[in-house]
C-alpha positions as CSV (number, residue, x, y, z in Angstrom):
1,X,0.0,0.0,0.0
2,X,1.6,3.3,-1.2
3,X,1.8,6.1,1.5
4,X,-0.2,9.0,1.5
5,X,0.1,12.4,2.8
6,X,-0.2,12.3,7.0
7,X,0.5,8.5,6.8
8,X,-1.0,5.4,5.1
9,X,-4.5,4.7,4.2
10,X,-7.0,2.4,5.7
11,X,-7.6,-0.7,3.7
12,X,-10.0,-0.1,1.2
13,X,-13.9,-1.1,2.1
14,X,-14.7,-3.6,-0.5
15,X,-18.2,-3.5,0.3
16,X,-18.3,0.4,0.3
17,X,-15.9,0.0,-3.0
18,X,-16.7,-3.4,-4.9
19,X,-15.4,-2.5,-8.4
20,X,-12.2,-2.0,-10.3
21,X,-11.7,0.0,-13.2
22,X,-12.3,-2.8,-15.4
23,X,-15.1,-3.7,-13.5
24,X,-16.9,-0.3,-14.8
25,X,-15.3,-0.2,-18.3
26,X,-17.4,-3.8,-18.2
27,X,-20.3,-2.5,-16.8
28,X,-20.6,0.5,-18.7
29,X,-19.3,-0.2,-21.7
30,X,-16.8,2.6,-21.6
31,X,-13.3,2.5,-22.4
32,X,-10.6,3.4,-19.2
33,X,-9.1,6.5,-21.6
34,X,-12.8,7.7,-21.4
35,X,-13.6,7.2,-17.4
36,X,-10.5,8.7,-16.7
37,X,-11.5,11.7,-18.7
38,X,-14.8,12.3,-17.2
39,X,-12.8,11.4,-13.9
40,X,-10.4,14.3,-14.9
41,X,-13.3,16.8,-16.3
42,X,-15.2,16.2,-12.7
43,X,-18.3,15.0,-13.8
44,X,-17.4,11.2,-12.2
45,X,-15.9,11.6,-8.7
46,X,-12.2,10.2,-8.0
47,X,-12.3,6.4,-6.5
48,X,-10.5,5.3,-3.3
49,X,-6.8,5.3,-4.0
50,X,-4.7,2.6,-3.1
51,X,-1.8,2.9,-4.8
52,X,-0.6,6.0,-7.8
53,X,-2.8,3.6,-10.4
54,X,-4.7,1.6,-8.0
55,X,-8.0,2.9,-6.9
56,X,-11.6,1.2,-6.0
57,X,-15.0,2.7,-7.0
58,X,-18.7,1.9,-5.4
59,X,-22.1,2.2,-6.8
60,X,-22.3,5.9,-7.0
61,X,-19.5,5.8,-9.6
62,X,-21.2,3.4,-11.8
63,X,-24.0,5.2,-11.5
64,X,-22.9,8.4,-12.9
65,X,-20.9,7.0,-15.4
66,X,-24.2,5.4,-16.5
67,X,-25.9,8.8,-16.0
68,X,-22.6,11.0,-18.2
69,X,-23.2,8.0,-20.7
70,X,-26.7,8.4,-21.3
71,X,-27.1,12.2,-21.3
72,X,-23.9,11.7,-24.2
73,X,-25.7,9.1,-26.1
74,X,-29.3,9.8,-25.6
75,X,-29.0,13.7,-25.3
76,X,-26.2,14.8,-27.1
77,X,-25.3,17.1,-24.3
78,X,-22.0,18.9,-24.2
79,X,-19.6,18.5,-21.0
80,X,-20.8,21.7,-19.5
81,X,-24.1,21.4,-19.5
82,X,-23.8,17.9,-18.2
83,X,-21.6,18.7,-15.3
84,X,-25.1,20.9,-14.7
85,X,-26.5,18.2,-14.5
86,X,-24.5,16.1,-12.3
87,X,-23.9,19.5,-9.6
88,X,-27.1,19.8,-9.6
89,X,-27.5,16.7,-8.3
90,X,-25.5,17.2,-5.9
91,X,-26.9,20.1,-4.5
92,X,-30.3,20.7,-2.6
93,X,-31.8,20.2,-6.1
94,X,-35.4,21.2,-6.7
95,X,-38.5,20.5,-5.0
96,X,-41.2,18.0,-7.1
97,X,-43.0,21.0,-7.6
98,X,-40.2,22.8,-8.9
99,X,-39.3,19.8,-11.1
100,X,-42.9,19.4,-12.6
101,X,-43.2,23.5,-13.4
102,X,-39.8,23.0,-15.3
103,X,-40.7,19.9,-17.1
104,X,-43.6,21.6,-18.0
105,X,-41.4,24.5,-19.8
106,X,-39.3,22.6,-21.1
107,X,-42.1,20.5,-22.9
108,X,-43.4,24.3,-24.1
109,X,-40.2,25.2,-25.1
110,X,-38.9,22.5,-27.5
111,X,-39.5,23.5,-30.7
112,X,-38.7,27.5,-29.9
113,X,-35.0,25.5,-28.3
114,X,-34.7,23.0,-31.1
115,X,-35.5,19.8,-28.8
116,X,-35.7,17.6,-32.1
117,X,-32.9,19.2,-34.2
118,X,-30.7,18.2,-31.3
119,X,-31.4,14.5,-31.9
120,X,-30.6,14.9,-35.1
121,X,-27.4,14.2,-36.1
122,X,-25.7,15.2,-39.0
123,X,-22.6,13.6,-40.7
124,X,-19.3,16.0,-39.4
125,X,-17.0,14.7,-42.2
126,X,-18.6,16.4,-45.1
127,X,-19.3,19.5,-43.0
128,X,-15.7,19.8,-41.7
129,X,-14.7,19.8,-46.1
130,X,-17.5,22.7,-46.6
131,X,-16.0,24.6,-44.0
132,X,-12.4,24.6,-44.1
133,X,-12.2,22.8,-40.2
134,X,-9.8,20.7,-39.6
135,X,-9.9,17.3,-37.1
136,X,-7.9,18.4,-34.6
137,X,-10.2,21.5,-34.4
138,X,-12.8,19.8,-34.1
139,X,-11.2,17.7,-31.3
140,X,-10.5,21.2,-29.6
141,X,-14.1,22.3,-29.9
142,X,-15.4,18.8,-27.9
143,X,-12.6,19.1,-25.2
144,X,-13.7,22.5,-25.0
145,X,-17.1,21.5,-24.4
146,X,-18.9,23.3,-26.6
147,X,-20.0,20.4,-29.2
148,X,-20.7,16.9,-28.8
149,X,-19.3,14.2,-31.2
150,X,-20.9,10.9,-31.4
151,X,-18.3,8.0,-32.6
152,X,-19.8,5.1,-33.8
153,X,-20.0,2.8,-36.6
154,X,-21.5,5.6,-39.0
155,X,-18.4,7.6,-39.0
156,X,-18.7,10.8,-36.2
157,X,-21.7,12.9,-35.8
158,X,-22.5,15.7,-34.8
159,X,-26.1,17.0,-33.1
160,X,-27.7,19.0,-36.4
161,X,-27.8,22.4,-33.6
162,X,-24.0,22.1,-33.2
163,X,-23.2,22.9,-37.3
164,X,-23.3,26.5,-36.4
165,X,-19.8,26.0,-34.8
166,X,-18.3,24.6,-37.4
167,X,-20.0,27.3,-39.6
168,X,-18.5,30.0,-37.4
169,X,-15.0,28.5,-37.3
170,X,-14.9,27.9,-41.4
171,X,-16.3,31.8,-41.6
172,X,-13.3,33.4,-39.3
173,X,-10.9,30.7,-41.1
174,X,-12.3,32.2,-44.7
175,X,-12.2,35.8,-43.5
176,X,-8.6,35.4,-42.3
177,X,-9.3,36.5,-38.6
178,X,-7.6,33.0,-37.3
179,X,-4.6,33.2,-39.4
180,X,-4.2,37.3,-39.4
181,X,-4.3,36.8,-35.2
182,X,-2.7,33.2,-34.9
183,X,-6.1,32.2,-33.3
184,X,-7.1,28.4,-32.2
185,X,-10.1,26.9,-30.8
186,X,-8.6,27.4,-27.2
187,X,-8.9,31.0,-27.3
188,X,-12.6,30.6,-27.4
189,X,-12.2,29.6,-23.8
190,X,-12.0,33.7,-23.0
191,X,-15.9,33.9,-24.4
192,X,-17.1,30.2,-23.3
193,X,-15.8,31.0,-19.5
194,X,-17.2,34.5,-19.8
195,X,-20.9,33.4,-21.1
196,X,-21.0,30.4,-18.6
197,X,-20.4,32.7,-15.9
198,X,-23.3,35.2,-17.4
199,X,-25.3,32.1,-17.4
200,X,-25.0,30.7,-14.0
201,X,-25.6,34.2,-12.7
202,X,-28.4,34.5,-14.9
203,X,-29.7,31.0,-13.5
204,X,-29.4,31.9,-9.5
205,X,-31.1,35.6,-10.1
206,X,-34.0,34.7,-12.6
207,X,-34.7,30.4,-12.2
208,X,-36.6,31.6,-8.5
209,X,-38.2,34.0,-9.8
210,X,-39.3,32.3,-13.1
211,X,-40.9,29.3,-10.7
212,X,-43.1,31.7,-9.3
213,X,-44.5,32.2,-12.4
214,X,-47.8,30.1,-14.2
215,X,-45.4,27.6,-17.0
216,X,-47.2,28.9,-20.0
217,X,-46.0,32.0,-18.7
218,X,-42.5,31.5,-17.4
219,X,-42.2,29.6,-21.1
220,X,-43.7,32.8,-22.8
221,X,-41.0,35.2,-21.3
222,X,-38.1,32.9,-21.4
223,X,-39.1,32.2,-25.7
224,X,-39.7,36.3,-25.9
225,X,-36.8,37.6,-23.9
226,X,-34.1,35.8,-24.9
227,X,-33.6,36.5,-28.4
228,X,-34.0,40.6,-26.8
229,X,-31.4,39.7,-24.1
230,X,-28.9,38.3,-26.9
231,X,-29.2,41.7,-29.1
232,X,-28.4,43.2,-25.9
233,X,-25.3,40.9,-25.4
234,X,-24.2,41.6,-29.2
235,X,-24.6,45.3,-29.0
236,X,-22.7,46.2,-25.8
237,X,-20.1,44.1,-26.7
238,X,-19.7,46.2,-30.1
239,X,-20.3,49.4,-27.8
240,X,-17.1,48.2,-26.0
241,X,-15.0,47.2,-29.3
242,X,-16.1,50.8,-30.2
243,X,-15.4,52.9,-27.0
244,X,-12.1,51.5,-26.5
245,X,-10.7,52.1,-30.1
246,X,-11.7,55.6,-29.6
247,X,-10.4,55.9,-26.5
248,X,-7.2,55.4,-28.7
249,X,-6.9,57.7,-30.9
């Protein structure tokens, strides 16, 4: 048994922590490269260490491995909005009030939020040709978590309401921003960090309030408002690109 910091370990529970990691690559189906990534992304939590690659896992890792699993190949959900899911969770979560009001905007919603485009998928090879992106970008886009790639026997895929990334990337690539400015997919992280943050604020001011409210209604103003709040975003954005180029000459 390898020594930790403040001494060794107690032996490991095997009843608490039954499984090793090629008991869950079995029971899930899931390669170790893969668990180790969601392991590393924090969407699975670490197993009992042993040893510097020796660790034991219990039920509540095979259980959200099955969970990160289905919401990837059922749902098509990127890695941020699936570590939403898991956090949530883990937190004081909401009550079954709460969770039939949302259900019930969220039924009202999909079409205005694309439910069924985003069980669609869509082909990335021929779209990564019409576009100018290359593979490893759109390796950096998943790991960025802002598309999801399904691998499978039909070549990858890609949820029909992710092509307008790839569309955006090709366009900057064809305008010469990324090449003028030496840009790569990771310095997207400065706007996807910066919206996420926007966006959890927006969630702790406005989700309370919005469960207040009738769901026909709560649907009404989140369909209505958004595309308003997203001009809003656009054009103070430009009004800061403006007001700091004149601030320079």
């Amino acid at each position: 048994m390898s020594e930790q910091r403040g001494g060794a370990r107690p032996p490991v529970d095997r009843e608490r922590y039954p499984y090793r990691m090629k008991d869950l690559c079995k029971e899930t189906g899931l390669d170790r490269q893969t668990i180790h990534f969601y392991i590393q992304q924090g969407l699975v939590p670490e197993g009992y260490k042993t040893g510097r690659n020796m660790a034991y896992y219990g039920p509540e890792h095979l259980g959200r491995l099955r969970l990160v699993r289905r919401l990837r190949r059922e749902q098509f959900l990127p890695l941020r909005a699936i570590r939403a899911v898991v956090e949530g969770e883990e937190g004081d979560g909401f009550t079954p009030q709460q969770q039939r009001l949302i259900a019930d905007v969220k039924r009202r919603l999909a079409p205005a939020l694309g439910d069924a485009a985003r069980r669609e998928l869509v082909e990335v090879e021929p779209l990564l040709r019409a576009h100018g992106v290359r593979p490893r970008e759109l390796k950096a886009l998943e790991r960025l978590g802002l598309l999801t790639v399904v691998r499978g026997g039909a070549g990858p895929r890609i949820p029909r309401t992710d092509v307008w990334l790839l569309e955006f990337w090709g366009g900057m690539r064809a305008l010469g921003v990324l090449d003028d400015l030496s840009l790569s997919v990771a310095d997207l992280a400065i706007h996807e960090e910066a919206v996420a943050r926007m966006f959890e604020r927006e969630q702790q001011l406005l989700l309370a309030r919005l469960l207040e409210l009738p769901s026909a209604r709560a649907a009404e103003l989140i369909e209505r408002a958004l595309p308003l709040i997203n001009t809003f975003i656009a054009r103070y954005h430009q009004a800061l690109v403006r007001d700091f180029l004149a601030a320079l000459g």
